[in-house]
C-alpha positions in Angstrom: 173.1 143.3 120.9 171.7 141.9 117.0 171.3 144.4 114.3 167.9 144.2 113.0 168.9 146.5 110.0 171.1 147.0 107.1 174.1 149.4 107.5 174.5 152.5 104.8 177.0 150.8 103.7 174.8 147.5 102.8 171.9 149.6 101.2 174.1 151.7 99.0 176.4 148.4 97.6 172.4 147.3 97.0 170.8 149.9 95.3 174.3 150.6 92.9 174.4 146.7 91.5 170.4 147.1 90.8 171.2 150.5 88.8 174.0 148.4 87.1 171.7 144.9 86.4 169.1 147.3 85.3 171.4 149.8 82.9 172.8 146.2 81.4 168.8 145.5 80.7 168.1 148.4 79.1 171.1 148.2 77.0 170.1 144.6 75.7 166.7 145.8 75.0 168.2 148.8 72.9 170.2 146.1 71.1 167.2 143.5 70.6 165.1 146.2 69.2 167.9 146.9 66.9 168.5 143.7 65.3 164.8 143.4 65.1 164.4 146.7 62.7 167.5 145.5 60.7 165.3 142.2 60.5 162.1 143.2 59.2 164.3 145.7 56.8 165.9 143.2 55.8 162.7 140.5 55.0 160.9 143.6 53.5 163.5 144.2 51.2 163.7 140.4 50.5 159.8 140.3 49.5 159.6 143.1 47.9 162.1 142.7 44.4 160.0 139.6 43.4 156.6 142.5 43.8 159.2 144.9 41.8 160.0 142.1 39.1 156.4 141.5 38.1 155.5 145.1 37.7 158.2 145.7 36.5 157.8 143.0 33.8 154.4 144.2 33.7 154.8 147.6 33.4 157.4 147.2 29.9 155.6 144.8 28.5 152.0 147.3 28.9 154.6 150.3 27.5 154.0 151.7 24.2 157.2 154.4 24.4 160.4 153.9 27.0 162.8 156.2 28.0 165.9 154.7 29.9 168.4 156.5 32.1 170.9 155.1 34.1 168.4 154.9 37.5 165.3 156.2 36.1 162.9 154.6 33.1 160.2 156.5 32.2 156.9 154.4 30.8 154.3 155.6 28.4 151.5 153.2 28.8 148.6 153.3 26.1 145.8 155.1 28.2 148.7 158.2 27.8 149.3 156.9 31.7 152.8 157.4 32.4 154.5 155.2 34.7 158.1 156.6 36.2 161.1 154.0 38.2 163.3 155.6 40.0 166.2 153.9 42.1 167.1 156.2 45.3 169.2 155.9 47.8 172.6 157.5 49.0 170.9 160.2 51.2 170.3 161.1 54.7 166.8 160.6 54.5 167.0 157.2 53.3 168.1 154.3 55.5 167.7 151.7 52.8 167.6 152.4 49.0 164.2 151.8 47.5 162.7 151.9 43.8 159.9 154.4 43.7 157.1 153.9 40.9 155.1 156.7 40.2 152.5 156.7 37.8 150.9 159.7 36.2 147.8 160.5 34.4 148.9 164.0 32.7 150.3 166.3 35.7 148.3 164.2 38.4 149.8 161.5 40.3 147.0 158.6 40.6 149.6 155.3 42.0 152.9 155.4 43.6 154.6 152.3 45.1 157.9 151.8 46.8 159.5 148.5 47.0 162.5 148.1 49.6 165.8 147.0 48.4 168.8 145.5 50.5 170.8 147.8 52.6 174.0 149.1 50.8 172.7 147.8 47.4 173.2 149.4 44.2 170.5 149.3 41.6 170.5 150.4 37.6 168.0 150.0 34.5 170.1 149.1 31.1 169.0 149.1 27.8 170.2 145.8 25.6 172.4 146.6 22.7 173.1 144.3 19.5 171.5 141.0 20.0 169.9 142.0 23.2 168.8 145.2 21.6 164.8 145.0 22.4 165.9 143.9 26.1 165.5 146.1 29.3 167.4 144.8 32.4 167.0 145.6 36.3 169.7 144.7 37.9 170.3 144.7 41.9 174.0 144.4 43.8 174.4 144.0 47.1 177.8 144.0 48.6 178.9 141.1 50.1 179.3 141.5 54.0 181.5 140.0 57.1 179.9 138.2 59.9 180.2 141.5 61.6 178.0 143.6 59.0 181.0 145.4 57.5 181.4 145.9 53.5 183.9 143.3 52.1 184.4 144.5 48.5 183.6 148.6 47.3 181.1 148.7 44.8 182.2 147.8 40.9 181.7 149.5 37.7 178.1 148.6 36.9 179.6 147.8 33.8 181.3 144.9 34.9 177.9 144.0 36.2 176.2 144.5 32.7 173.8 141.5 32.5 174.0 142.0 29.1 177.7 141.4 28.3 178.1 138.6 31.0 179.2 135.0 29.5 176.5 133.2 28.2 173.8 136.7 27.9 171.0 137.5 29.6 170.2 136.1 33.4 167.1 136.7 33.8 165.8 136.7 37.7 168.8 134.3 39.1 170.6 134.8 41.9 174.3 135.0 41.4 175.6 135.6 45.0 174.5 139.2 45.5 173.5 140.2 42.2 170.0 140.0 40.8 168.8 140.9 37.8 165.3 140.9 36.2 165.3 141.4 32.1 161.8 141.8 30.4 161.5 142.2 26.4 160.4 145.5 24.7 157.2 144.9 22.9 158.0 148.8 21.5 160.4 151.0 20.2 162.4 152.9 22.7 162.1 156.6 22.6 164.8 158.0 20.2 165.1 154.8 17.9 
């Protein structure tokens, strides 16, 4: 007597290793998709401090009063526009930090742009003192990462990050490993001078 079928058995053994080929798919394409977000996160943030630089530069150089605190500078341009960076990041709303630029005309909001930056970085504005007096710096850290995505160093007083107080001044818009920093000139006096 030949079987023409397949035993329980047979069908069962099957049907469990296409569940488990199938649940290993899924998972990969889980995984794919993720490295592709981090990816385009990570390109966006890439392109978009050069975009920041030039306003930025821009932006002070257009200014008639400044205001400078810590990771906001406020921007009086001279229509009585006032243009507003802030650096955010470190909440849960927020994946990856980002400087917002709003400008106003009175109470009325008529532009706002937001320009990724890298994931974990840590951003400031600084006003130039003593020889650099007249100078406003951006300045961008990243910290440096494993080959496994993991933080390798906590993040440093921004002072020892000062671009300012580095050896040999100002850097303007150079990359020194995971630092950046973009320095424009003050064609005004800052408010409270």
């Amino acid at each position: 007597c030949q079987r023409t079928g397949f035993t329980l058995l047979e069908t069962a053994l099957v049907v469990t290793l296409e569940i488990l080929v199938a649940g290993m798919a899924v998972s990969l394409l889980f995984l794919v998709s993720e490295v592709r977000i981090k990816e385009s996160q990570t390109e966006a943030a890439r392109l978009a401090i050069p975009r920041l630089a030039d306003a930025f530069r821009k932006d002070i150089h257009d200014a008639v009063e400044i205001d400078v605190v810590r990771q906001t500078l406020i921007l009086v341009q001279p229509d009585a526009q006032t243009c507003v960076y802030r650096i955010q990041s470190g909440h849960e709303d927020l994946s990856i930090p980002e400087c917002l630029v709003t400008r106003w005309s009175g109470n009325e909001i008529v532009g706002q742009e937001t320009y990724a930056l890298p994931e974990h970085a840590v951003a400031w504005f600084q006003q130039g003192e003593g020889e650099f007096a007249g100078m406003i710096a951006l300045s961008i850290w990243t910290p440096p990462m494993d080959r496994h995505g993991k933080l390798t160093h906590e993040t440093p007083d921004t002072d020892a990050l000062n671009p300012f107080t580095r050896k040999g001044g100002p850097v303007d818009s150079r990359n020194l490993g995971n630092w950046r920093t973009v320095i424009a000139r003050i064609p005004v006096t800052p408010f409270g001078e």
